[in-house]
N, C-alpha and C positions, 0 to 999 in steps of 0.2 A: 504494500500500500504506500502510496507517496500522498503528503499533507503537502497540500498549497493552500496559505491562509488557515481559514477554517473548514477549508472544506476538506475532504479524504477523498483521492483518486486511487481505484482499486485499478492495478495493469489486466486485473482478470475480469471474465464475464460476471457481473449480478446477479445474482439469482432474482431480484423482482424486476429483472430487464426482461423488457417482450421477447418472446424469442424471433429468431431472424425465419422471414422466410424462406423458402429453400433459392430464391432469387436473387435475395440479398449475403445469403450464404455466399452466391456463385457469384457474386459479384465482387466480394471482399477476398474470395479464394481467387480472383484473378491482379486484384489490385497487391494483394500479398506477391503470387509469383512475378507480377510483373517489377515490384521493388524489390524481390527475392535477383533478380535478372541485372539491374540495374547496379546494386549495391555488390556483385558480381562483378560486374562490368569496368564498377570503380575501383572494385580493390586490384583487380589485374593492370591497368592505367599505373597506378600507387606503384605497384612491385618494379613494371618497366622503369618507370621514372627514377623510380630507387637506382635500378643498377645501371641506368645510363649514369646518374648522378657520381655512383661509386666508383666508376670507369674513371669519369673525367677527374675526379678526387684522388684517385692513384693515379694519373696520369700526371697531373701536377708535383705532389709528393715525388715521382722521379724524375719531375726537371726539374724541384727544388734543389736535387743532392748537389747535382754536379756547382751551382753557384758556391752553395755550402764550403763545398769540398775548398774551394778558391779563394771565398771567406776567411777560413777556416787557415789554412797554407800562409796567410798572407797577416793574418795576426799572429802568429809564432813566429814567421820573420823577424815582422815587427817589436814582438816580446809585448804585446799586448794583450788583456784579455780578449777572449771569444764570446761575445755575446750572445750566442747562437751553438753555442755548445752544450749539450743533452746533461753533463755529466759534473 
């Protein structure tokens, strides 16, 4: 049961709620599949997007090193710290 205010919202059918006709049944059993369809539809979108996302994110992360690397060579020269050092 969810409380909004003072009222109670039951997520379940009532029992002193009229019952559905068998049309309104078939109505709701098609609004169901067809958001059952949809929210299918989106979660697959999600998951592409993800691993396009995680592609280009590794993809970056290895052309950060070699800078790094150069960074990195060029403050030990120096005898400076690395600000960019893990460690």
């Amino acid at each position: 049961m969810v409380a909004r205010g003072d009222q109670k919202l039951s997520t379940e059918r009532q029992d002193d709620m009229m019952p559905l006709t068998q049309q309104e049944a078939e109505v709701l059993r098609r609004r169901l599949a067809i958001a059952r369809q949809q929210l299918a539809e989106i979660d697959s979108a999600i998951e592409l997007e993800l691993r396009h996302a995680r592609k280009r994110i590794e993809a970056l992360h290895e052309k950060r090193a070699e800078p790094l690397k150069v960074y990195g060579a060029a403050c030990t020269m120096l005898g400076i710290r690395n600000e960019f050092d893990e460690g």
